[in-house]
C-alpha positions in Angstrom: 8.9 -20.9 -12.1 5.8 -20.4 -11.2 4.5 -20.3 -7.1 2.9 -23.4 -5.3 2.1 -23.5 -2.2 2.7 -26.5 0.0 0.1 -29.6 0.7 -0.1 -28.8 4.3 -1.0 -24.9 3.3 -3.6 -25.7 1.1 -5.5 -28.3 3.3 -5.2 -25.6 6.0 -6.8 -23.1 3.4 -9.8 -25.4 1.8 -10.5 -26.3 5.3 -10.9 -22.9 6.9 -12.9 -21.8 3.5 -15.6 -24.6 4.2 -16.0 -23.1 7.9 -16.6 -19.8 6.5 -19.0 -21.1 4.1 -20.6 -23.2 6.3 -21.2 -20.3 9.1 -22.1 -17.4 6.8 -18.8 -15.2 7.2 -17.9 -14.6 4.1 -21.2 -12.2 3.8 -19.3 -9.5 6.0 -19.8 -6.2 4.1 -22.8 -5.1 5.8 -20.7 -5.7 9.0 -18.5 -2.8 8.3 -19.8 -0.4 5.5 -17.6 2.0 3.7 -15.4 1.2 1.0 -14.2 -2.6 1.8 -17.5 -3.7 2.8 -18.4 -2.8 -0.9 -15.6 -4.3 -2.3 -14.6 -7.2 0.2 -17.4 -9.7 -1.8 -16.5 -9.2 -5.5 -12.8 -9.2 -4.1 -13.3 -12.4 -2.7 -14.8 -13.9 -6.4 -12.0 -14.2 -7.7 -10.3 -16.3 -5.8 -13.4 -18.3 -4.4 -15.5 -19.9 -6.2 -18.8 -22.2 -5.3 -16.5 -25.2 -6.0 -13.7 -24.2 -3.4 -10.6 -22.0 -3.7 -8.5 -21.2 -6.6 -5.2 -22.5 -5.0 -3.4 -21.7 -8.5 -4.6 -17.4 -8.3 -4.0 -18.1 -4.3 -0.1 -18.9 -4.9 0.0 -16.1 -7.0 -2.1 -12.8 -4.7 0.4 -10.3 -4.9 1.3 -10.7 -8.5 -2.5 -11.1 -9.4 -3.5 -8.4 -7.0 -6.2 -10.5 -5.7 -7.4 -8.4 -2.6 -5.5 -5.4 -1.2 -3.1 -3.9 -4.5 0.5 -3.2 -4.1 3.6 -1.0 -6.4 5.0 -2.1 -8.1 1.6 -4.0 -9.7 4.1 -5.1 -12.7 7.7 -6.0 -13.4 9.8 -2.6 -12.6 12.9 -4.0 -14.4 14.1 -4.4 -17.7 13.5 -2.7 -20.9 10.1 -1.7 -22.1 8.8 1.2 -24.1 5.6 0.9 -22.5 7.0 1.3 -19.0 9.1 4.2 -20.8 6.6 6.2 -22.8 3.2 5.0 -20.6 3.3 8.2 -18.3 1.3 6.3 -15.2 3.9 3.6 -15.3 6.7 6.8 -14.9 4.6 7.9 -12.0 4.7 5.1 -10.1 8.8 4.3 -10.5 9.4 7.9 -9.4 7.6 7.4 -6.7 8.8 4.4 -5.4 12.0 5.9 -5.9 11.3 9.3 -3.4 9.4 6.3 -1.1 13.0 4.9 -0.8 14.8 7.7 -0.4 12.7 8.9 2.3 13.0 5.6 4.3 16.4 6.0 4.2 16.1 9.2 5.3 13.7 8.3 8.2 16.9 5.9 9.3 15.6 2.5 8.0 17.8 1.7 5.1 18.6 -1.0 7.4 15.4 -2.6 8.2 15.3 -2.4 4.3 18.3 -4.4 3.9 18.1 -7.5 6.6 13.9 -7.2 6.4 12.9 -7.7 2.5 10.0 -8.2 1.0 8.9 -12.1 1.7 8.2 -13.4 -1.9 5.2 -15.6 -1.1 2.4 -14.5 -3.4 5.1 -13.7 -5.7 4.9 -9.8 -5.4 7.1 -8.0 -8.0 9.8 -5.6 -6.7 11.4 -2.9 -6.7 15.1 -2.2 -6.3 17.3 0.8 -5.3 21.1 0.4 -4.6 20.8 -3.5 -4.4 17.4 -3.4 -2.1 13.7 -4.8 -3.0 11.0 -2.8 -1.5 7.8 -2.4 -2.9 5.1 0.5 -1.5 3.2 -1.8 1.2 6.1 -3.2 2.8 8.0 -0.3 2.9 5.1 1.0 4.8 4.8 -1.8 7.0 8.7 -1.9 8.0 7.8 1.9 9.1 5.0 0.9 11.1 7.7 -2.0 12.6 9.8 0.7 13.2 7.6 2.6 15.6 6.6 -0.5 17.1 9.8 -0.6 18.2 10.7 2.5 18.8 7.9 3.4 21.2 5.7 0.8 22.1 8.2 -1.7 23.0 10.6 0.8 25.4 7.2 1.3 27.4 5.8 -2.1 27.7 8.9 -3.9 28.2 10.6 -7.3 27.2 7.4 -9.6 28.1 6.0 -11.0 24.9 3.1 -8.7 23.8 0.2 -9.6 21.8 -0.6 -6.8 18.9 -4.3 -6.5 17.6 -4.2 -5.5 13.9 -7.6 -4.3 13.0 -8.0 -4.8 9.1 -4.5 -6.6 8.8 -5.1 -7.8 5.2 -2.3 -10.0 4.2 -0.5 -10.4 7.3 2.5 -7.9 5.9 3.1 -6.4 9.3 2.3 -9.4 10.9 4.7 -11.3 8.7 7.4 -8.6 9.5 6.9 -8.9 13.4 7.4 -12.5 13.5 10.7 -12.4 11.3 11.9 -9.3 13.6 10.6 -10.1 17.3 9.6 -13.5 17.4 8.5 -13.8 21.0 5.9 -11.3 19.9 2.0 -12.7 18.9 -1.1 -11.2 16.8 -4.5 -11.0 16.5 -5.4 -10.3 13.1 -9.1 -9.3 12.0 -10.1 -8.7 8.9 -13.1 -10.5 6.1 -13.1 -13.7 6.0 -13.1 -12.8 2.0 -9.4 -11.4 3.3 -8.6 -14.3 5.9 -8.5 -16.5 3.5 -5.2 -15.0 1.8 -3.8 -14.2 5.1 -3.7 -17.4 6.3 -2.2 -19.0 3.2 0.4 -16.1 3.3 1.2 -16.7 6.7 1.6 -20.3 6.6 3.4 -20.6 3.6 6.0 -18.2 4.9 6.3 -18.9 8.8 5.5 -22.6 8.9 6.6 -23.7 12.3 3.9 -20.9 13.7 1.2 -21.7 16.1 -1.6 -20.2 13.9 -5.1 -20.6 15.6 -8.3 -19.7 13.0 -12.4 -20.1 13.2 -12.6 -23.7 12.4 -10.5 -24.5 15.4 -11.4 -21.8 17.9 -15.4 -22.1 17.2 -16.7 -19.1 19.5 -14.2 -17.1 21.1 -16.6 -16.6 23.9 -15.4 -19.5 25.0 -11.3 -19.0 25.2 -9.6 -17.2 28.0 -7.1 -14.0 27.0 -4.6 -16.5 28.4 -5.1 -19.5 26.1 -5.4 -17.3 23.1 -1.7 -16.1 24.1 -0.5 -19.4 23.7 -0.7 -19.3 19.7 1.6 -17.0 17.7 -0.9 -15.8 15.2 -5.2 -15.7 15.5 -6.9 -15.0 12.6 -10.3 -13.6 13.6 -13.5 -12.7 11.3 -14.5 -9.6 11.4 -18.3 -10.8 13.2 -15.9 -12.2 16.2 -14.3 -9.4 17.0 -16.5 -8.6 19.2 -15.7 -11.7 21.6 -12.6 -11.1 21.7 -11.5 -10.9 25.5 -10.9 -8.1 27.7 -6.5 -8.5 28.5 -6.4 -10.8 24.9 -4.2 -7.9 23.2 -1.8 -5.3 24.8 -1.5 -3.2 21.6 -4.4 -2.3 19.0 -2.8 -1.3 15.9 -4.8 0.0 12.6 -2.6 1.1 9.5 -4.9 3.2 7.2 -8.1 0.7 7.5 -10.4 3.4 10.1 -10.4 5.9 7.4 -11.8 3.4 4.7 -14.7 1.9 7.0 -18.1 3.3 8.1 -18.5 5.9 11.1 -20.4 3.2 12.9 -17.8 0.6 12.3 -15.1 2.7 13.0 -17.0 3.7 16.4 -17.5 -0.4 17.8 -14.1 -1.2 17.1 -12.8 1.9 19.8 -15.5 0.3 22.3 -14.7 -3.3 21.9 -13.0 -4.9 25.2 -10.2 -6.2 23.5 -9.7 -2.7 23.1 -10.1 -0.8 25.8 -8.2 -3.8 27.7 -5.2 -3.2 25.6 -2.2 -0.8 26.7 -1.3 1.1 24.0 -2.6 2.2 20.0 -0.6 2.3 17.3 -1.9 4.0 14.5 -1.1 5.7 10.8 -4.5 7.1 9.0 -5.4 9.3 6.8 -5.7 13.0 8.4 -9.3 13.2 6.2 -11.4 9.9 4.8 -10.5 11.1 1.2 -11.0 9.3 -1.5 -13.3 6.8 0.7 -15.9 9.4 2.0 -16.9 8.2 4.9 -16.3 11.6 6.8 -13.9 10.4 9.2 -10.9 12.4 10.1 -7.8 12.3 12.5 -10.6 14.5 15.3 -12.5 11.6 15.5 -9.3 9.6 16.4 -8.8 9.5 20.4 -5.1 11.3 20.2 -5.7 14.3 21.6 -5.2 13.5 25.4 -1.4 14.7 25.7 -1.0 13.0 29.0 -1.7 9.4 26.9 0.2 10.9 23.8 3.7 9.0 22.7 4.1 10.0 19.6 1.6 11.8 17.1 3.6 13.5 14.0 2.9 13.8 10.0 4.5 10.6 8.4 7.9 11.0 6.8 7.3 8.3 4.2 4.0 8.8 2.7 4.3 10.4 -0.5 2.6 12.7 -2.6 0.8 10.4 -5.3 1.4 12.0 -9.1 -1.6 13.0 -11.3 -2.0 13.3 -14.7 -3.4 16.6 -15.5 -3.3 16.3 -19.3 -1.6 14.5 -22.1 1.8 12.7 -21.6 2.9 14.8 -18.5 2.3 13.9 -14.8 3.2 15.7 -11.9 3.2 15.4 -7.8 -0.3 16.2 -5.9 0.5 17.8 -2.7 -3.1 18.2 -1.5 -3.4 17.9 2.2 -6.2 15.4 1.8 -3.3 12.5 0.6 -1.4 13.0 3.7 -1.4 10.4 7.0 -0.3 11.1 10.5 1.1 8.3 12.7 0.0 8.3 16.5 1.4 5.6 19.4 -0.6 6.4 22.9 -1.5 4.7 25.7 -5.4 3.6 25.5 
């Protein structure tokens, strides 16, 4: 059958898109350079058109890989001789299969099992003894996991409010509310991006207090304290700047800071919402590679071992496979594919 998504959803969705329109935002890749502020526009075609949204491709993001691209990108399950012979498609099943096995490994086969992958934007799945995973929300229920491991111990049973700078979807986000509730977020990302998030979000945790552009108008105007009274605030990236000093007690970036420009990457650590905030959480890339943008984890502020909580190689991220010639493929363990995780106070 395929995906709708409710009346209320879509109004919700049309009505923030004619805000964006209406105040410029979606015309944000300048903003941040590197490689999403080359692809965040063209991304954003395809669902948006000059007549409105495509609610029908909306219902459908993770399956039509509208913005960010997930594994598996097609049905894993099933017989097919072009998932059997088709080396690349081979590739990717083994290594969702190592991704699993070193999740379980890390200790999270059971966030795997009560935590699955929510099936709005009807993402195809993987499945390993009984349990759908696919790549990105395997890696977001690790980034849960830390969150809860060592920023949560530290700050306490208050309810915190996590910034997620470049959130995309909402996966983490999505995983937070369904795991600690009481918890809130400030998501920022293209409005291009904001667009999906919010129809993912609202389609999958209705009865959320979800606060966007259209009904915050300038953030210069809202205290830290009235911004904590929503569960979710979805932010352009232009805004981010007026966020509040106190409006977030842990920043948190998963793989975005790598992919952005050096000047981008350098506002975001000087923003107050930033330096008012507690604690980072963090996984990047140790080198910019294959975005180019020459940053690498020594520009990252992790270094200070008296604010340092945890700072190791990630146990999940895998080697991705290559295919050097012909029907073969094999692992490619260069150094440049691997990501470190950090948690710190700020």
């Amino acid at each position: 059958m395929t995906a709708s998504l409710s009346p209320a959803t879509v109004e919700a969705v049309q009505r923030s898109d004619g805000y964006y329109r209406a105040q410029g935002l979606y015309a944000s890749g300048d903003d941040v350079g590197g490689t999403w502020g080359r692809l965040a526009g063209r991304l954003g075609r395809r669902y948006l058109s000059p007549r409105g949204v495509d609610v029908a491709a909306l219902a459908q993001f993770r399956r039509r890989r509208l913005f960010v691209v997930d594994e598996p990108p097609w049905e894993p399950e099933g017989f097919s001789w072009r998932r059997l012979l088709d080396p690349s498609r081979r590739a990717i099943l083994t290594g969702l299969g190592e991704l699993y096995d070193r999740m379980c490994a890390a200790g999270h086969r059971e966030l795997l099992e009560k935590l699955p992958p929510c099936r709005v934007g009807e993402p195809y799945v993987a499945t390993r003894d009984g349990i759908p995973f696919t790549k990105r929300h395997a890696w977001a229920l690790r980034a849960l996991a830390l969150f809860r491991d060592h920023v949560e111990p530290r700050l306490g049973d208050d309810r915190l409010v996590i910034l997620d700078i470049g959130g995309a979807e909402g996966l983490f986000v999505e995983l937070l509310r369904r795991a600690c509730p009481r918890h809130a977020a400030i998501l920022v990302d293209f409005a291009e991006q904001l667009v999906v998030t919010e129809a993912y979000l609202r389609e999958s945790h209705p009865d959320a207090r979800i606060l966007t552009a259209r009904a915050y108008g300038t953030l210069a105007s809202w205290t830290p304290a009235a911004l904590r009274e929503h569960d979710v605030v979805l932010v352009p990236i232009q805004h981010a700047e007026h966020l509040a000093r106190g409006a977030a007690d842990v920043v948190a970036n998963f793989v975005s800071f790598t992919e952005m420009s050096r000047a981008s990457f350098a506002r975001y650590l000087t923003l107050p919402v930033y330096q008012g905030a507690r604690m980072l959480l963090t996984v990047n890339r140790f080198t910019s590679y294959p975005h180019l943008t020459g940053i690498t984890i020594l520009d990252y502020p992790v270094w200070e071992p008296t604010r340092r909580v945890h700072l190791a190689v990630s146990s999940i991220v895998t080697a991705p496979r290559v295919r050097p010639f012909g029907p073969w493929f094999r692992r490619d363990g260069h150094i440049d594919w691997q990501f470190f995780e950090y948690v710190g106070w700020i």
